[in-house]
Each structure stands twice: as C-alpha cells, then as structure tokens.
C-alpha positions in Angstrom: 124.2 70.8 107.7 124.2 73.0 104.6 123.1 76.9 104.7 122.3 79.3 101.7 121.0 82.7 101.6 119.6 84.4 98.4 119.0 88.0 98.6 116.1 88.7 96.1 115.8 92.3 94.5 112.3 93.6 94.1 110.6 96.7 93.6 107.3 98.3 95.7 104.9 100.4 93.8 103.4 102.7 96.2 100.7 104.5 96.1 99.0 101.4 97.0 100.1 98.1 99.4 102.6 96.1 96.6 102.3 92.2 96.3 104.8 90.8 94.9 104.4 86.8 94.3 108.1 85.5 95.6 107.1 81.3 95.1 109.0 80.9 91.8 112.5 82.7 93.1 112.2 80.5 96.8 111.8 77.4 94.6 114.6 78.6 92.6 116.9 79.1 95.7 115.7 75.5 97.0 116.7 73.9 94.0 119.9 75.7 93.6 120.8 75.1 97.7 121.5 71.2 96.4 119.2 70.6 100.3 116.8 67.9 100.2 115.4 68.0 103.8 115.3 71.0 105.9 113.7 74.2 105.8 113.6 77.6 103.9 113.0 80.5 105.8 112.1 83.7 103.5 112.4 87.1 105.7 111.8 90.7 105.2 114.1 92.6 106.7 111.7 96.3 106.1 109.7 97.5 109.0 107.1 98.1 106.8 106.8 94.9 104.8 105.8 91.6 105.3 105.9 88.0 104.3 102.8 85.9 104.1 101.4 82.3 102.6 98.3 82.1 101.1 96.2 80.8 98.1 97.2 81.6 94.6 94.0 83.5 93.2 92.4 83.6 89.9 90.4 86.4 90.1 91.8 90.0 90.0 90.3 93.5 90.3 91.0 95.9 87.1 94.4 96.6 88.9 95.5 93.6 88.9 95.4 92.8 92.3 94.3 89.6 93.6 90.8 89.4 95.0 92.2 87.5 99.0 95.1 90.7 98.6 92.0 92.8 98.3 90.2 91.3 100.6 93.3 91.3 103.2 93.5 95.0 102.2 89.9 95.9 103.5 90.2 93.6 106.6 93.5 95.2 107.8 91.9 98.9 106.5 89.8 98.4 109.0 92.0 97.3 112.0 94.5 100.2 111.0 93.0 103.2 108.4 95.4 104.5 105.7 97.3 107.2 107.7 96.0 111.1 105.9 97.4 113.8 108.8 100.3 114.6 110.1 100.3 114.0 113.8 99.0 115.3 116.3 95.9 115.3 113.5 94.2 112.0 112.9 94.6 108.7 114.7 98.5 108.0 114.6 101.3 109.3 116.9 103.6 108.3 114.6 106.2 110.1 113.0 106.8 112.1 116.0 108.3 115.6 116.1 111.9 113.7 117.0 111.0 111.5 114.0 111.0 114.5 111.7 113.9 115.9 113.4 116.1 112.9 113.3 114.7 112.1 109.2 115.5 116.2 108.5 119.4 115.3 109.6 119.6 112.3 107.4 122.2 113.3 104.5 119.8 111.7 102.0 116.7 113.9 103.8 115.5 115.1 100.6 114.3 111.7 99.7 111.9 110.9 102.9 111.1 114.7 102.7 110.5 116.1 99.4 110.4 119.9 99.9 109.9 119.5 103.4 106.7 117.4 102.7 106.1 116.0 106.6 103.2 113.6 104.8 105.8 112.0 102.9 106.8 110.2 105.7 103.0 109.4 107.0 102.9 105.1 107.2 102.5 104.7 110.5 99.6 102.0 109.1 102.1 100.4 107.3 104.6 99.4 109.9 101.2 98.4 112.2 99.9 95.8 109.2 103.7 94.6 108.5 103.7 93.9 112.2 100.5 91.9 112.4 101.0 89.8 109.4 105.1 89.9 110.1 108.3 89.5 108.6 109.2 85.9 107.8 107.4 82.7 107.1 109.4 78.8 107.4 108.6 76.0 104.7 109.5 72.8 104.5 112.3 71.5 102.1 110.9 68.0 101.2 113.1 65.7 98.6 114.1 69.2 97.2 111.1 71.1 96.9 109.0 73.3 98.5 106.7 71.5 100.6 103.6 73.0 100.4 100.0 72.2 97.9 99.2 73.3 94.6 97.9 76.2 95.1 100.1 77.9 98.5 102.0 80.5 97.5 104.7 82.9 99.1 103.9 87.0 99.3 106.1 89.7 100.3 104.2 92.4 100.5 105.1 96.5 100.8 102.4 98.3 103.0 104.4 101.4 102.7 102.2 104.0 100.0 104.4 106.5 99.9 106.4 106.0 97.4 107.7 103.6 94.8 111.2 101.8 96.3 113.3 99.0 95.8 112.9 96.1 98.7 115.0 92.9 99.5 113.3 90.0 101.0 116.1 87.5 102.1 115.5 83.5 101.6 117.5 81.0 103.9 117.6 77.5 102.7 118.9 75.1 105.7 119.4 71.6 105.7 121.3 68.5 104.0 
C-alpha cells in the first residue's frame, strides 16, 4: 500500500464564511499519488473550518457566492446566529474570560486582539457550523480518478468572519 499527503495552501476571506472549491487540487494529488484503487481522504485540520461535498452550482449571488453555499449559509444561520457580543452578552459562552486571558499571553496576542479588541476573537458560531458539517470527507480512488459524478465537488470552507487568514486543508491519497 502506497500513501501520499499534499498540504494545500489557501487563503479565507473573512468578513464572510470563505468557499474555497478544492476538486481540481485533490484530483491533482490523485493523479500525482501514481494510486489507482484506494481512497483520498481531504481533512481540515482548523477548528473553525470544514470540508464538505456537494453539487457544483451555476448560479451565484453578486458576490460571487454559490446559491446551495448560500443557502447552506441561511440554514446553519439559523441553527447557530453570527456571534455580535462579547460574552456574557448574547447567546455564546464562548470565548470565556480564561480564553481572553490565555489569547492576551500568546506572544503573537496582538493578532487575535487588535488593540485589545475582545470581538476580534467572537466565532464561537464558527467552530459550532465547522463542527456540524466537520473536518474531513473520504472519496474513492477509482482507475485513478476521483470517483465521484459530474457535477460532485469538494469544499473547504472557513466559517471564521473575523478576519482574512491563510488555511491548510491536508489531502491523503491511500492505496496501490
């Protein structure tokens, strides 16, 4: 049995959840693996991220964002509201004063706290909708390809709004 790993380098938006379309660089990591039967496993190794399969989509809003991401967007809105207040305001618990405390000690602090910003670190949402959809998907390698339709695509997504920042999402081809 053969295994690869590919470390793909991608960057998050934020401001808003970032969908990034990963099919082309998994197919890429198939065909360079030399496997022809197995799997490929593609993983997110952020607590606030996720990987997910789901139609490619034609339509977009003005943004650019597919209409199901959209539509995924509004569904999870509503199981977990965009976090606005630092706790104990609003409907989060999360980040906790120990939180704060631990983040303010962090030698790079000044990133996750701008100024002392507690809000910058407010994403409790986002680690609740990475958990639901979660972090890895597994595909089948068939005669060297990806084995899935036409239209199935692979998303990593960043729930995290708080900021722009570069992601990894890991891809782990196994098989002979």
């Amino acid at each position: 049995m053969t295994v690869t790993q590919t470390t793909l380098q991608l960057q998050s938006h934020g401001g808003t959840p970032s969908y990034i379309d990963v099919t082309a660089e998994v197919k890429e990591a198939i065909t360079a693996s030399g496997i022809t039967a197995g799997t490929v496993t593609v993983i997110s190794p952020h607590t606030t991220c996720a990987v997910f399969f789901e139609e490619f989509v034609h339509d977009r809003l003005e943004d650019g964002t597919e209409f199901l991401q959209a539509d995924l967007d509004d569904v999870l809105e509503r199981i977990a509201p965009n976090q606005t207040a630092v706790p104990p305001e609003g409907e989060y618990r999360y980040p906790g004063p120990e939180h704060y405390a631990d983040v303010e000690s962090w030698p790079d602090a000044e990133v996750y706290l701008p100024g002392g910003d507690k809000t910058a670190l407010l994403n409790a949402e986002a680690h609740i909708k990475a958990t639901i959809l979660g972090s890895s998907e597994v595909f089948a390698v068939i005669d060297g390809k990806l084995g899935v339709g036409v239209t199935g695509y692979i998303y990593f997504v960043d729930f995290d709004r708080t900021r722009a920042r570069a992601r990894k999402c890991q891809v782990v081809v196994m098989g002979e």
